[in-house]
N, C-alpha and C positions, 0 to 999 in steps of 0.2 A: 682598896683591899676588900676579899669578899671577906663578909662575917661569917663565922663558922657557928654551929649548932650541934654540939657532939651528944645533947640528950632525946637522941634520937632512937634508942631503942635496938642500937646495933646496926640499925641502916646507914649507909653513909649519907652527908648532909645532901638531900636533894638541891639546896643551892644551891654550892658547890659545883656539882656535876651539873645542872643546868647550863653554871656559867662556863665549864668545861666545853660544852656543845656551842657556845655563843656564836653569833655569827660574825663577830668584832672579835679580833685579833687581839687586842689590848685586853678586853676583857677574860677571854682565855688565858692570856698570859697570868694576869693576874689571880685567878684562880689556881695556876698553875705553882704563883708564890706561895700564893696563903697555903695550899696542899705540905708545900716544902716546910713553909717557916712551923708550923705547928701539923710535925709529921703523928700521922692516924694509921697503923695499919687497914682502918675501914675503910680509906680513900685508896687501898691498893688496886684492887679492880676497876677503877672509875679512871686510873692515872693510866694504867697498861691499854685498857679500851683505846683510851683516847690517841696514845703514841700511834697505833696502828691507821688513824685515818686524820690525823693533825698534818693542817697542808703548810705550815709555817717554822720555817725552821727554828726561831728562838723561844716559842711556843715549845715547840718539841725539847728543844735543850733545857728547859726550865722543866717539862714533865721529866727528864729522867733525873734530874738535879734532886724533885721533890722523891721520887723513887728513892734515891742512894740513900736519903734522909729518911727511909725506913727500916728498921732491922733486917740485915739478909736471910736469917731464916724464911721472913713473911716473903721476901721478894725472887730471891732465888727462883723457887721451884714455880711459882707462877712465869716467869720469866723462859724459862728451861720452857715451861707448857706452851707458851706462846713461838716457842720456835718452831711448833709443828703446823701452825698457823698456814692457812691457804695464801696468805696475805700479804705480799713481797714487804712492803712496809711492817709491819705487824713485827717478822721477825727481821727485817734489818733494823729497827729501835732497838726490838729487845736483846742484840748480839751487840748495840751499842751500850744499853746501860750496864750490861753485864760487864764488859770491860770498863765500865766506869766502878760497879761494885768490886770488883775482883776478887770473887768468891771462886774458886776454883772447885767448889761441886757441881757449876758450871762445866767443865771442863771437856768431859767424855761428849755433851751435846754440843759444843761447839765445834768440834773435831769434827766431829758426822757432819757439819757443811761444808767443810774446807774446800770439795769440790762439787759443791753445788751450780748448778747450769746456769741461775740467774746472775751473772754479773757482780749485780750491787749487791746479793748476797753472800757471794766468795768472797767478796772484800773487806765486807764489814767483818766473817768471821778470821781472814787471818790477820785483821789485827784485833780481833779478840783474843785469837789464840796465843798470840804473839804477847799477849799481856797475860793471862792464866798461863800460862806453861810452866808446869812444875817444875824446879828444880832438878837438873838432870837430865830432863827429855829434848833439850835445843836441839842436839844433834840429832833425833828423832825426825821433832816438826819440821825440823829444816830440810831434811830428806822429802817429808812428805809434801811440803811448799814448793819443793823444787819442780815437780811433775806440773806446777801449774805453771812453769816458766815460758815465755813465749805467748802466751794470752792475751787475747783484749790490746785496747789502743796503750796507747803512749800513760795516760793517767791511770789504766789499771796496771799496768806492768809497775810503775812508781810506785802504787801500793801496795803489791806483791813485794818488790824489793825492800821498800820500807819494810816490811813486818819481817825481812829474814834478817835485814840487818841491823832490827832493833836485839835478834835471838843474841848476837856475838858473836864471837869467834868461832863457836861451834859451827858456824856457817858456811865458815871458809872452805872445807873440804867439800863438802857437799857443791860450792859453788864451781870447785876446781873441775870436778867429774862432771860436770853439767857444762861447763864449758868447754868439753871435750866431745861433747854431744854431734851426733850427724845432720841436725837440724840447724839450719845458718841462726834463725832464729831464737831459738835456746842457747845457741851458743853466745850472741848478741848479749840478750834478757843475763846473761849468768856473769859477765864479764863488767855491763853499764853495773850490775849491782854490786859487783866485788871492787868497780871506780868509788863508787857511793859509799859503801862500809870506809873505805880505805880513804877517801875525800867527803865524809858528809858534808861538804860546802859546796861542791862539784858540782855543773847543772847536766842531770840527770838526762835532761834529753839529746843532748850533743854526746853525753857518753856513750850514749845510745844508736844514735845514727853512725857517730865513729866504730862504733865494736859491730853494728849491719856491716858497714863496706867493708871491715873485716874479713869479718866473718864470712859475707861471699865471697868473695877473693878465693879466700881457703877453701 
């Protein structure tokens, strides 16, 4: 466990962040506990840096873990900042702790990526979105998720359809009109995900090559 030193004068504990930077995995991790088990909002900035260039996945899940464990006033809007971030990493962490916090003054900034060009950052924000969605607006998002139907391989189309069919039912029509779509492809993407709303035990990718041959056929 790293020791902590909070009479520091407002700075956060340069230990700390040192062992942040470590070049041992283990030891990051464990700075990433200590951050958690006795949350400081002075270790905010130290936690957010580090998500953006943490090459270790459970290193990372343990940085946003000690995040959550901060007040969302302090974390929020640092969070929201980091999504403007050059840094594909940077803001695909911070669109994941955000749906880990789920503060919905998040909300407006996570929309604005919904159709962002990188990939792994379209994904990560529809299932941020898909977790912030106010009350009332499914049938919204779900409109707006639809236009991304037909995207990317086999794993990002599963995550698109995940996040429309975690919205509900509100989905459903949107699903219907989109499967009515002149693209074989959207039409495919809109039919494998109304198989998955209607069977989430269903394997996603057979309903998927099934609803292609379909779909061109027709």
């Amino acid at each position: 466990m790293v020791v902590l030193n909070t009479t520091n004068h407002g700075e956060p504990n340069a230990h700390l962040v040192n062992a942040l930077a470590s070049a041992d995995p283990s030891v990051r991790l464990r700075a990433a506990l200590t951050a958690g088990t006795h949350p400081d909002p002075q270790f905010r900035d130290a936690l957010v840096v580090r998500c953006a260039v943490e090459p270790d996945f459970f290193v990372r899940d343990m940085l946003t873990w000690a995040l959550c464990r901060l007040p969302a006033e302090s974390t929020v809007p640092r969070l929201v900042q980091e999504l403007e971030s050059g840094t594909v990493q940077a803001r695909s962490q911070a669109l994941h702790t955000l749906s880990k916090i789920g503060d919905r003054l998040a909300w407006p900034a996570v929309v604005a990526l919904l159709h962002d060009p990188h990939d792994e950052i379209a994904r990560t924000a529809w299932r941020t979105a898909a977790a912030l969605v106010p009350p009332g607006d499914e049938a919204t998002l779900a409109s707006d998720l639809a236009t991304e139907l037909g995207r990317g391989d086999r794993q990002m189309q599963l995550s698109l359809s995940r996040a429309m069919v975690g919205l509900g039912e509100p989905v459903l029509p949107v699903l219907d009109t989109a499967g009515a779509s002149s693209d074989p492809d959207i039409r495919a993407h809109a039919e494998a995900t109304k198989q998955l709303y209607l069977d989430p035990d269903s394997t996603f990718t057979l309903s998927l090559e099934m609803a292609k041959r379909v779909a061109v056929v027709g």
